[in-house]
C-alpha positions in Angstrom: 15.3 -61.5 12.9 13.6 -58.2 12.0 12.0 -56.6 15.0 8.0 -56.4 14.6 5.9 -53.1 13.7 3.6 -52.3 16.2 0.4 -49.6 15.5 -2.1 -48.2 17.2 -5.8 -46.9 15.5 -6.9 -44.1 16.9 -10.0 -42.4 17.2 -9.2 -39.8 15.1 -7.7 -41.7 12.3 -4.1 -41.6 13.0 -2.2 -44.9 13.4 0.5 -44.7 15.8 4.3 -46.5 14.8 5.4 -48.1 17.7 8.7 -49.4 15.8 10.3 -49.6 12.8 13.2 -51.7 12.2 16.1 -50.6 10.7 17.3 -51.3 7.6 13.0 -51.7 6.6 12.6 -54.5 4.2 9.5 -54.0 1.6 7.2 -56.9 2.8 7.7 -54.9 5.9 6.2 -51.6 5.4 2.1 -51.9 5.4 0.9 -51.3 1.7 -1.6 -48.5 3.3 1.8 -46.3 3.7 3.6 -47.1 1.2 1.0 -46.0 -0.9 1.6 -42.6 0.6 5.4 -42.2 0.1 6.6 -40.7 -3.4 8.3 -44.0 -5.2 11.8 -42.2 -4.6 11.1 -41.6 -0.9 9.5 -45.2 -1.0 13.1 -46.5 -1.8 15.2 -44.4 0.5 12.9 -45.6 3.4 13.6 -48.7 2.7 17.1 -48.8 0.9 18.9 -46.0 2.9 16.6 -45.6 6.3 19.0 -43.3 7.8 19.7 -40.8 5.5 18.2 -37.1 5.9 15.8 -36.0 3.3 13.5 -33.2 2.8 9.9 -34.2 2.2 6.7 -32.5 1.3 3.7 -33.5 3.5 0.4 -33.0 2.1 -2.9 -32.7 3.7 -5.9 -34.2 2.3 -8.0 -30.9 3.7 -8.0 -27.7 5.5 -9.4 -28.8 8.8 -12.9 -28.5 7.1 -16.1 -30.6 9.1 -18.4 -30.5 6.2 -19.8 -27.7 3.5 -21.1 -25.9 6.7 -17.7 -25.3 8.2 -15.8 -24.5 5.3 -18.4 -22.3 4.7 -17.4 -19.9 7.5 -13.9 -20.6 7.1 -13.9 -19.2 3.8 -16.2 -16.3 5.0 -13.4 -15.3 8.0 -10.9 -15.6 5.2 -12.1 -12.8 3.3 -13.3 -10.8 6.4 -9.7 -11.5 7.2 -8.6 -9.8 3.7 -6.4 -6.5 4.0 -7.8 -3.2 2.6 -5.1 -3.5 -0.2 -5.6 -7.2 -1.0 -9.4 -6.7 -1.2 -9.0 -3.7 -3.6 -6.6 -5.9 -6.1 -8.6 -9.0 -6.3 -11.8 -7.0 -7.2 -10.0 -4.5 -9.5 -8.5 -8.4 -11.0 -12.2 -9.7 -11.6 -10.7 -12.2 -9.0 -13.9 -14.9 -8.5 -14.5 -16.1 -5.9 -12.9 -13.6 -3.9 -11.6 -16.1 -1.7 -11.7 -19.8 -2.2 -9.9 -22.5 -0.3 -6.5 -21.6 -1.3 -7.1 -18.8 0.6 -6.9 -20.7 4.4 -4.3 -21.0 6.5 -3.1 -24.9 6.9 -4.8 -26.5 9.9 -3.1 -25.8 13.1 -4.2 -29.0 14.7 -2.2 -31.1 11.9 0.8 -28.6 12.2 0.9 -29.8 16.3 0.4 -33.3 15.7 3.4 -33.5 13.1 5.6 -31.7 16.3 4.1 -33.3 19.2 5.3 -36.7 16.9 9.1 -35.2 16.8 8.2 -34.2 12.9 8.7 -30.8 13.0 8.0 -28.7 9.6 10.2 -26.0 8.7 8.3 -24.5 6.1 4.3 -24.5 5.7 2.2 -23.4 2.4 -1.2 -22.9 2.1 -1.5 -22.5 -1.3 -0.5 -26.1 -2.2 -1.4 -27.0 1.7 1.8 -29.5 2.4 4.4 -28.8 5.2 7.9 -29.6 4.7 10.0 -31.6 7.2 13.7 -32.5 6.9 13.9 -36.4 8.7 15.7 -39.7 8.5 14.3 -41.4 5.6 13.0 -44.1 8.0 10.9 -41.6 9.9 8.4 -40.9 6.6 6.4 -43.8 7.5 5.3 -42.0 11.1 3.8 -39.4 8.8 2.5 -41.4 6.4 0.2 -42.9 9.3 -1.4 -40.1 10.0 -4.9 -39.8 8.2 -4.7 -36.3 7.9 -2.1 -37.1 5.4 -2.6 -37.1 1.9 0.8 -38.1 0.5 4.6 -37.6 0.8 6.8 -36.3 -1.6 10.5 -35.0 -2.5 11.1 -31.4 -1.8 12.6 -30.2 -5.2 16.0 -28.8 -6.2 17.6 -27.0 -8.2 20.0 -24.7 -8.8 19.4 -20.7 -8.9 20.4 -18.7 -11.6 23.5 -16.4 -11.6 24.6 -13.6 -13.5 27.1 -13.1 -15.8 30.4 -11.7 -15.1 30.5 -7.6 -15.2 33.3 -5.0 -14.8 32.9 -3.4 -11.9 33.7 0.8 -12.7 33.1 2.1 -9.3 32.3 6.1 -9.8 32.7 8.2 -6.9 29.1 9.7 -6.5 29.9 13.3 -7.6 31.0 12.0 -10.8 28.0 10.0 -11.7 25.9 13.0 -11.9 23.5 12.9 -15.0 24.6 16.5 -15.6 22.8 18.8 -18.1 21.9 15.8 -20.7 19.3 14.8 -17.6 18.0 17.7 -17.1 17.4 18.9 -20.7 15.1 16.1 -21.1 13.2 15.1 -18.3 12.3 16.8 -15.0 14.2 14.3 -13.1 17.9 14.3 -13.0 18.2 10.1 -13.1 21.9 10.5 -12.5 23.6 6.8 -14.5 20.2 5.4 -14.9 19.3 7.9 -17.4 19.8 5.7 -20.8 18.3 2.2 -19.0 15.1 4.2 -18.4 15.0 6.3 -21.9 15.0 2.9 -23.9 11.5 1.8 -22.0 10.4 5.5 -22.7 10.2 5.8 -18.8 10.9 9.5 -18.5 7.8 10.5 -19.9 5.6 8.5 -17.8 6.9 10.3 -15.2 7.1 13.6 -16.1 3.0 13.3 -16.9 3.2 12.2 -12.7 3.4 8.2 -13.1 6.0 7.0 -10.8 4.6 3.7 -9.0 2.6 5.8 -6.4 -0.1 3.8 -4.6 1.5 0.2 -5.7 2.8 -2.3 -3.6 5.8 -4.5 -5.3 7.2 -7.4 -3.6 10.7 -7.8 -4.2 11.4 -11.7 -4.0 15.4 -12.1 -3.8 19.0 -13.3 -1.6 19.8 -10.7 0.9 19.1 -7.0 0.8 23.1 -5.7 2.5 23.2 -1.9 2.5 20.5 -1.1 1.5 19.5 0.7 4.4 22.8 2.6 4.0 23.3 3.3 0.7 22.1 6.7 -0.2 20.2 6.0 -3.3 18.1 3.3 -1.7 17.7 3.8 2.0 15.3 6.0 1.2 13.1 3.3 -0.4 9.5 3.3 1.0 9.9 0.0 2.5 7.0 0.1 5.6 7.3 -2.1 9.0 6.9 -5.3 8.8 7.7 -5.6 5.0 10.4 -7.2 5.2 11.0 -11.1 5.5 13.4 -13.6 5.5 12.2 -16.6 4.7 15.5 -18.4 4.6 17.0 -17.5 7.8 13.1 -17.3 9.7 13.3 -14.0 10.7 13.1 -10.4 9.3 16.6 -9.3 9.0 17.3 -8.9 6.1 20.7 -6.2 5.9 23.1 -8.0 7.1 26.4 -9.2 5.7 25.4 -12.9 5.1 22.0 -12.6 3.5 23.7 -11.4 0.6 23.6 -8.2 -1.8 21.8 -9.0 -4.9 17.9 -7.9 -3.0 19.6 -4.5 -2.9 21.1 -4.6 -6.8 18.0 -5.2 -8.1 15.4 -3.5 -5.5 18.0 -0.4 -6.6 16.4 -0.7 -10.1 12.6 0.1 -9.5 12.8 1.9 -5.9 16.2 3.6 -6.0 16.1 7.3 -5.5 18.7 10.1 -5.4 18.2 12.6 -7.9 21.5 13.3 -10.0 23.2 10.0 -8.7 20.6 7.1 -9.8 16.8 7.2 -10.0 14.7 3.9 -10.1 12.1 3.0 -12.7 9.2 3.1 -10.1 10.6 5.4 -7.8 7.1 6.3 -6.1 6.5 2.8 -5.0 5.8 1.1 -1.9 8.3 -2.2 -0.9 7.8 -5.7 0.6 11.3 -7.1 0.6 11.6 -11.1 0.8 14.5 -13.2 0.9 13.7 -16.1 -0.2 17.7 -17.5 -1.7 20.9 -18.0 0.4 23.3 -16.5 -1.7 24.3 -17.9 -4.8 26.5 -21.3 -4.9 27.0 -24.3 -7.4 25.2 -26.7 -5.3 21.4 -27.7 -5.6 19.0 -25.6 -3.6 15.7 -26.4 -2.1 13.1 -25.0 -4.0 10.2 -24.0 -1.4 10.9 -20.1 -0.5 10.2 -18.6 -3.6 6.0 -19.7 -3.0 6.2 -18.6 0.8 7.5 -15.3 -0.1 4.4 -15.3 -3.3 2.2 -16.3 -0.6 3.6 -13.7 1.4 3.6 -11.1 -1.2 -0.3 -12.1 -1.6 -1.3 -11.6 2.0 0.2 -7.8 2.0 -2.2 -7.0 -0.7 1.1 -6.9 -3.7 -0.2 -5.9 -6.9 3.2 -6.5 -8.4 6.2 -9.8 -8.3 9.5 -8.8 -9.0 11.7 -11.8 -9.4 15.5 -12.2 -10.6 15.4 -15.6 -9.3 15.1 -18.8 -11.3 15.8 -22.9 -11.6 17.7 -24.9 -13.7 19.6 -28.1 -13.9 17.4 -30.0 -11.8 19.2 -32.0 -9.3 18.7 -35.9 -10.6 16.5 -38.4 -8.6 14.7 -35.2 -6.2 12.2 -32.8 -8.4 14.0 -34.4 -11.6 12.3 -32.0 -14.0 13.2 -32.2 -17.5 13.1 -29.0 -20.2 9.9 -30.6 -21.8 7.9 -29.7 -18.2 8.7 -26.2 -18.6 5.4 -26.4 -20.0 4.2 -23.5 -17.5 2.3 -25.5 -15.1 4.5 -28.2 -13.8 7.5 -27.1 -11.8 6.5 -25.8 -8.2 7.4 -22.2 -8.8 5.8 -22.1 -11.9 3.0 -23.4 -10.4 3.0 -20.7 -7.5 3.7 -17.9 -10.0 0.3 -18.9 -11.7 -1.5 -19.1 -8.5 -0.2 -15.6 -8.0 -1.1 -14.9 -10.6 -4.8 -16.3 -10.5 -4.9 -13.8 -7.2 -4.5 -10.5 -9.6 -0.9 -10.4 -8.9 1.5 -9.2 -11.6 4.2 -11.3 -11.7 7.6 -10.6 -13.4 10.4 -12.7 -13.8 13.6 -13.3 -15.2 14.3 -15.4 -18.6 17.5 -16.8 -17.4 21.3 -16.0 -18.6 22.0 -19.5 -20.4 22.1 -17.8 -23.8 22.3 -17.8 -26.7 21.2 -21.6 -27.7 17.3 -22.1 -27.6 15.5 -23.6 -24.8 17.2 -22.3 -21.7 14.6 -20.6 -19.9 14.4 -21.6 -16.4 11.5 -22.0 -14.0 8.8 -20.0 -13.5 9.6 -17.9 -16.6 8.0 -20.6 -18.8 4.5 -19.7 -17.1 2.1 -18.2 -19.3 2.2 -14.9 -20.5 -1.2 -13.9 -18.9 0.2 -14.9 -15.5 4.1 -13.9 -15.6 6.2 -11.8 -17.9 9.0 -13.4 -18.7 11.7 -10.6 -19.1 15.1 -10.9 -21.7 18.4 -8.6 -21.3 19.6 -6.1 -24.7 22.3 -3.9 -24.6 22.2 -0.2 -24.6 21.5 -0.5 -28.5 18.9 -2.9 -28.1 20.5 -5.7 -29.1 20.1 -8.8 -27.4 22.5 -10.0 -24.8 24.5 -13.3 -25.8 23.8 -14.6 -22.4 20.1 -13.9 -22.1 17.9 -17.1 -22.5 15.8 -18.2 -25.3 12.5 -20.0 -25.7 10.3 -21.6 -27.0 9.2 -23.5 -23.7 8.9 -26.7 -23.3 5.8 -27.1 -25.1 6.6 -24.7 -28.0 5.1 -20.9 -26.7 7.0 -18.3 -27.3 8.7 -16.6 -24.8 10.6 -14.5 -23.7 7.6 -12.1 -23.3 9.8 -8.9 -23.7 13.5 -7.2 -22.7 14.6 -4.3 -21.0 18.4 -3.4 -20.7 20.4 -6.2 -19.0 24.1 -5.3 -19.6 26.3 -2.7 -18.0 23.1 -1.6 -15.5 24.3 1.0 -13.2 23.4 -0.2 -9.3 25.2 0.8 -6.6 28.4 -0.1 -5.2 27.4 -2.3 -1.7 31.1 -1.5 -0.5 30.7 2.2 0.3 27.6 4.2 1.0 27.8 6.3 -2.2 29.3 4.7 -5.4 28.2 2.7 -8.3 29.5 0.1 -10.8 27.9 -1.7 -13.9 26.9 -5.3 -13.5 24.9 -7.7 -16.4 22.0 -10.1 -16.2 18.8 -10.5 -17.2 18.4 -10.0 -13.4 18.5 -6.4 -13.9 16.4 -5.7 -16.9 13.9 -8.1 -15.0 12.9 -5.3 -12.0 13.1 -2.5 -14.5 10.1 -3.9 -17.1 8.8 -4.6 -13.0 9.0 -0.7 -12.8 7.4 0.2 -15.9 4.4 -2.4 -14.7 3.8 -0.4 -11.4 4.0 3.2 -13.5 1.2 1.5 -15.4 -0.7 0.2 -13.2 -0.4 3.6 -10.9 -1.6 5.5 -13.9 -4.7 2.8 -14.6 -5.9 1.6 -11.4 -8.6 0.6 -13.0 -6.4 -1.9 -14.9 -6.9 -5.9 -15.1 -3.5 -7.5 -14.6 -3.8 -9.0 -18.0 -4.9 -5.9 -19.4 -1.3 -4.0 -18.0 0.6 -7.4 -19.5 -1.4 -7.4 -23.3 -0.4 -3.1 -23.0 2.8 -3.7 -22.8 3.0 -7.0 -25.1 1.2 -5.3 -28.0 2.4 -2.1 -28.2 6.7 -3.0 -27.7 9.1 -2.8 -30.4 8.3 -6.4 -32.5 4.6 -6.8 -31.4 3.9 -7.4 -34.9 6.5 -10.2 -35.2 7.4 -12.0 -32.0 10.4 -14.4 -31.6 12.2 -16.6 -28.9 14.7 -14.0 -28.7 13.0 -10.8 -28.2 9.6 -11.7 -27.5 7.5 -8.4 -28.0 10.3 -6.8 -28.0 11.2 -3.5 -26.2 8.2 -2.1 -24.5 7.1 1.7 -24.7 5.6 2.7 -21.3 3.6 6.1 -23.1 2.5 3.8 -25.4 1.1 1.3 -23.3 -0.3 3.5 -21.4 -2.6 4.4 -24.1 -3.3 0.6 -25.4 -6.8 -0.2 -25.9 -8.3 -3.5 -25.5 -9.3 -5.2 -28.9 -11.8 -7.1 -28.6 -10.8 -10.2 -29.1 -8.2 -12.6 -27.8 -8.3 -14.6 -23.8 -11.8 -13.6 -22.2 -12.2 -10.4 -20.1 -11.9 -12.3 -16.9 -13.9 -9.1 -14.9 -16.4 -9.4 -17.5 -18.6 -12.6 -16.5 -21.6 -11.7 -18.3 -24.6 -13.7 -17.2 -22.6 -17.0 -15.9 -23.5 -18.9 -12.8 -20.9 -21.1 -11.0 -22.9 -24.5 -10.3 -19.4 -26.2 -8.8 -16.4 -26.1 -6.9 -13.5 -23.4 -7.9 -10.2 -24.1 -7.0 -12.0 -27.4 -9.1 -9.8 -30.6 -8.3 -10.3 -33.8 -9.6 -14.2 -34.0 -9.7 -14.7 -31.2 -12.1 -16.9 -28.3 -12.0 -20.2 -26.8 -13.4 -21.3 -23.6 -14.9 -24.5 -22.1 -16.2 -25.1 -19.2 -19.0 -27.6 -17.8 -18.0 -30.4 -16.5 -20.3 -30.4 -12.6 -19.3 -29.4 -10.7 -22.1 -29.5 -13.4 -24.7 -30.6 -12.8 -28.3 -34.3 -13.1 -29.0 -33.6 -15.7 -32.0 -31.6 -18.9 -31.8 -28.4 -18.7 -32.6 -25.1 -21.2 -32.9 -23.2 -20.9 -29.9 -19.8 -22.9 -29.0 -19.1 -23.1 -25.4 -15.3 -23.9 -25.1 -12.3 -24.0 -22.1 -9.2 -21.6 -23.0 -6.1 -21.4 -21.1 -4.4 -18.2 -20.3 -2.9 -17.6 -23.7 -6.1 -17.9 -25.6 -5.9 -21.8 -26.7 -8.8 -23.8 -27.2 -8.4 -27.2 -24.3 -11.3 -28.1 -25.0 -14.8 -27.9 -26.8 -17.4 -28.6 -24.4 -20.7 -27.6 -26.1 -21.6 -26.7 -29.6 -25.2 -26.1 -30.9 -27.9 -23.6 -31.5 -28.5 -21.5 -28.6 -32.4 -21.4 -28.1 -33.5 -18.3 -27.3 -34.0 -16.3 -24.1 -32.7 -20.2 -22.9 -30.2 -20.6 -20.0 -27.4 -23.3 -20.9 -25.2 -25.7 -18.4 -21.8 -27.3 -19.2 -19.9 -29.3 -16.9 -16.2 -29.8 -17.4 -15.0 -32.7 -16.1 -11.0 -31.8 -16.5 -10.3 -33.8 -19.2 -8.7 -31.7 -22.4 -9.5 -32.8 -26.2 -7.4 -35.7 -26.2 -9.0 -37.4 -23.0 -5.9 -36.3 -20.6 -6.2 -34.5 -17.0 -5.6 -30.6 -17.8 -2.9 -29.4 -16.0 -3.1 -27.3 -12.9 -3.7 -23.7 -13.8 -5.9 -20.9 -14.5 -8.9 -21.3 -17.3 -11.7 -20.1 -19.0 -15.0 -21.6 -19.3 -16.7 -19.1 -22.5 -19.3 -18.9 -24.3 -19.2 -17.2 -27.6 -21.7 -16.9 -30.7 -22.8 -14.1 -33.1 -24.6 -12.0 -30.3 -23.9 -13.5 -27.1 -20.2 -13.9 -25.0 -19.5 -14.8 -21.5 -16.9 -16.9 -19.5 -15.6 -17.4 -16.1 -12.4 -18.1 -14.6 -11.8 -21.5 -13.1 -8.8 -22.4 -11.2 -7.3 -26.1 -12.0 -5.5 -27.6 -8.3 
C-alpha cells in the first residue's frame, strides 16, 4: 500500500511535501500541482519518477508587494542602468525605459528553491523562470510552492554546424594582401580583402567608419587562441567582458571551450594589417559562450538568452550569432517548422526581447540548403528585430548549403548574405596562419560588422532604421526572395539611406500618445490615449490599428472620424482579427489619418 502524502500550509503560501511515494500514481498527486506541471513533465512524474529531467520554473512575480513596490523596483532598475545601456535604449525610442523585464528574479524565491534541495543552474529575468535539473518525482516539491507559476520542459535541440571546408593553412608572410590592398584602400586587409570589398566595406572605412564607440556581443562555443593569435589578441575585448555561461565562469581560452568564438569573433574584430583585417575592426567585445562545442546529440537550449540578457546588461548595441536550432528533440520543446513563426521558440523569443531593448541582433540562416524551409531558430524572428544572414560565394552566388525560407508562417527570409564560403580565419593551431572554412556562420559576423560601421557612423540611428538601410538599399531590394533576401548589402549605400515615410511606425516618434496600461502587457491587455495636441482643426477619418514588426495589420481597433482638437482612447485587449491571443512580441499601437500619425510600442509577454 502506497505510502501517504503529507503537507504543510504555510504562512507564506508554500505547501511543504513531507512524502511522496515512489512510483506516484495519478489519483495520488493533488490536482492543485498537477495543474502546475507541463503535461509531459506531468507523465514522467508519475510514469518514470526517477528519471533526471531539466525543468523550467516560473514565477508568478518579481517579488513585487503592490503597485507601490514595484514602483521603486522599477525606478532602482533604471538608476541601476549603465551609461552605455541608457544611451542605447534612448537613442532606440526604447519606452518605458525600463519595465519589469528589466528586474532581477527575486532572491528570496531563488533561496527557498536551494534551501528545499532544488537548486537552479540557470536563472533568466527576462522570461523570470529558473531552471533545475531533478528526479522527475521531485517537480511536485516545486510545484508547491506559491511563488510558482508553472513547470515546464527545458527545450532541445540541436546546434547548427558548418559545412565541411579545406583547410589551406598559409604561413603569415604569404597571406599578405600585397599591392592589390594597398592600391585600393588605406588598409592593407591582408586575405580578408575580397570578403569585405563584396559588402563595399573598404570605403566605409577609409571615410573613418570602423565600429568605433560600439559594443558587439559575440554569443558563441569557446573562444581558444584567441588571446594568442596575432590577428585577434589584439581585439578590444575589456575586463569583465567575457563569460561563459556553459562552464559558469569566465574562462573562455581554453582548449575545451572550443574554437569557433575565435573563427567568427576573427571576422568583425580581427586586426593585423597585411595578414587579415576584420569588418568592424574599431569595435569594442563582450565575448559569451553560451554552446559546448558542437556534437550530434540534443542540447539544452537556455544559454543563448543568458548570454542576450547578458549582452543587454553591458549596454550591447549589437548581437552577433553563428548559433542556431534545429531538429527539435521529440517529446521536450518538440517544436515543429510551422512555429518558426518568429515568436514561438525560446531563442526566438529572446532575440525579440533583445531586440525590443534597442539591441541589433544578427543571426545566422542555417547551412541545411538548398531545399526551402530550413531556417533554424531565432533566424525566423522578424526582420525589425533580427537579421537573418545567408552565405554566397566570392561571385555572389548563393551557397548550396545556406538555408532557405519562407518561415513558418510564409515571410520572407533570409533578410540578406554576405560571403560564407572559403572565409579566411585564422588557423587556431599556430599563432600566425590561416585557412578557409564555409558556413553561413561566417558571412553572419561580417553583415554583424558592417551593422556596427553603420551604426558608428549614425549614432543617432534607430536599430530599425540601421536594419531597413541595409534591407533597402542591398543588391535585390527591389525583388526579394527566400534565397537571397535583399540581397548583398552596400555599406556606402546604406549609409546614405533615407527613411521613406511610410512602412512600420517610427517607434522614437510617439507623437501625442499617452500609455493608460501596463507595458510588458500580459494577458489583461493594455490602454492607450491619442491625445489631442497637434491634431487637425477639422474632423477627419482616422483608423487606429496594431502592426507587428514587419508592418502587418493584427488588428483594427478603431475606425471613425476623428473630431477635432479631440483626444481618442483604444484599449487592446490582445486578441488579433480572428479572435486569437497575439503572440508574444513587439507591436504597434498607431494612429494614422490624412493629417494626423502617432503610435507606441507595446511589448506582448
Amino acid at each position: 500500500m502506497a505510502r501517504s502524502i503529507g503537507f504543510l500550509w504555510a504562512a507564506c503560501g508554500l505547501i511543504a511535501v513531507a512524502a511522496w511515494p515512489a512510483p506516484l500514481r495519478a489519483e495520488a498527486l493533488p490536482a492543485p500541482l498537477a495543474r502546475k506541471l507541463d503535461a509531459h513533465l506531468l507523465a514522467q512524474t508519475l510514469g518514470a519518477p526517477a528519471d533526471t529531467v531539466a525543468a523550467w520554473v516560473y514565477f508568478a512575480d518579481k517579488g513585487e508587494q503592490g503597485p507601490g513596490d514595484l514602483a521603486r523596483r522599477l525606478a532602482a532598475a533604471e538608476a541601476a542602468l549603465t551609461p552605455r545601456n541608457r544611451a542605447r535604449r534612448e537613442r532606440a525610442g526604447v519606452q518605458p525605459l525600463v519595465d519589469a523585464l528589466d528586474l532581477p528574479v527575486e532572491a528570496g524565491y531563488l533561496a527557498q528553491l536551494r534551501t528545499a534541495g532544488l537548486s537552479p543552474f540557470a536563472v533568466s529575468r527576462w522570461f523570470n523562470r529558473a531552471a533545475i535539473r531533478v528526479p522527475a518525482g521531485e517537480l511536485p516539491r516545486a510545484a508547491a510552492f506559491g511563488f510558482v507559476a508553472k513547470l515546464a520542459p527545458v527545450e532541445r535541440a540541436i546546434v547548427m554546424h558548418d559545412p565541411p571546408a579545406t583547410r589551406d593553412a598559409l604561413p603569415w608572410s604569404d597571406a599578405l594582401g600585397g599591392s592589390e590592398a594597398l592600391a585600393v584602400t588605406s588598409v592593407n586587409y591582408g586575405v580578408k580583402l575580397k570578403e569585405l570589398q563584396q559588402l563595399n566595406l573598404p570605403a566605409l572605412h577609409d571615410s573613418g567608419y570602423t565600429g568605433q564607440g560600439v559594443l558587439v556581443c559575440v554569443l558563441d562555443d569557446g573562444f581558444y587562441h584567441q588571446d594568442v593569435h596575432r590577428a585577434t589578441k589584439v581585439i578590444d575585448v575589456p575586463p569583465g567582458y567575457r563569460r561563459d555561461f556553459v562552464d559558469g565562469d569566465t574562462v573562455l581560452t581554453d582548449a575545451s571551450a572550443g574554437q569557433h568564438g575565435c573563427w567568427t569573433l576573427s571576422c568583425i574584430g580581427a586586426n593585423l594589417p597585411g595578414n587579415l583585417v576584420g569588418a568592424a575592426f574599431g569595435a569594442t567585445f563582450a565575448l559569451a559562450r553560451t554552446e559546448a562545442d558542437a556534437s550530434e546529440t540534443p542540447q539544452e537550449m537556455y544559454n543563448w538568452g543568458l548570454g542576450a540578457e547578458w549582452g543587454d546588461s553591458l549596454g550591447a548595441e549589437v548581437i552577433s550569432s553563428s548559433l542556431g536550432y534545429y531538429h527539435f528533440d521529440g517529446g521536450v520543446g518538440d517544436y515543429t517548422y510551422a512555429q518558426l513563426d518568429g515568436h514561438t521558440t525560446v531563442v526566438t523569443r529572446a532575440a525579440e526581447i533583445a531586440a525590443a531593448k534597442g539591441i541589433v541582433v544578427v543571426n545566422a540562416a542555417g547551412n541545411s540548403g538548398p531545399n526551402p524551409m530550413t531556417l533554424i531558430a531565432p533566424a525566423d524572428a522578424n526582420s525589425d528585430s533580427v537579421i537573418t544572414v545567408g552565405a554566397v560565394d566570392s561571385l555572389g552566388m548563393i551557397a548550396g548549403f545556406s538555408s532557405r525560407g519562407p518561415t513558418g508562417d510564409g515571410r520572407i527570409k533570409p533578410d540578406l548574405v554576405a560571403r560564407g564560403r572559403n572565409n579566411w580565419l585564422p588557423n587556431l593551431a599556430t599563432d600566425s596562419t590561416y585557412y578557409t572554412q564555409n558556413g553561413t556562420s561566417f558571412s553572419t559576423p561580417l553583415m554583424a560588422g558592417v551593422v556596427a560601421c553603420i551604426m558608428s557612423a549614425r549614432r543617432g540611428w534607430a536599430p530599425v532604421s540601421v536594419i531597413r538601410a541595409l534591407r533597402e538599399t542591398a543588391s535585390k531590394a527591389g525583388s526579394p526572395d527566400n534565397t537571397y533576401g535583399n540581397g548583398i548589402p552596400d555599406a556606402v549605400a546604406a549609409l546614405h539611406w533615407m527613411a521613406p515615410i511610410a512602412g512600420v511606425p517610427d517607434p522614437t516618434a510617439r507623437g501625442g500618445v499617452a500609455l493608460l496600461g501596463a507595458n510588458p502587457m500580459r494577458g489583461a491587455g493594455t490602454s492607450v490615449r491619442f491625445e489631442a495636441a497637434g491634431a487637425a482643426s477639422t474632423p477627419a477619418p482616422a483608423t487606429v490599428r496594431v502592426v507587428d514588426v514587419s508592418g502587418r495589420t493584427v488588428r483594427t481597433l478603431w475606425s471613425g472620424t476623428l473630431a477635432a482638437n479631440r483626444s481618442l482612447a483604444v484599449r487592446w485587449d490582445g486578441l488579433d482579427a480572428g479572435g486569437h491571443a497575439a503572440l508574444a512580441g513587439v507591436y504597434w499601437i498607431t494612429l494614422d489619418s490624412a493629417t494626423r500619425r502617432a503610435s507606441i510600442k507595446i511589448v506582448s509577454l
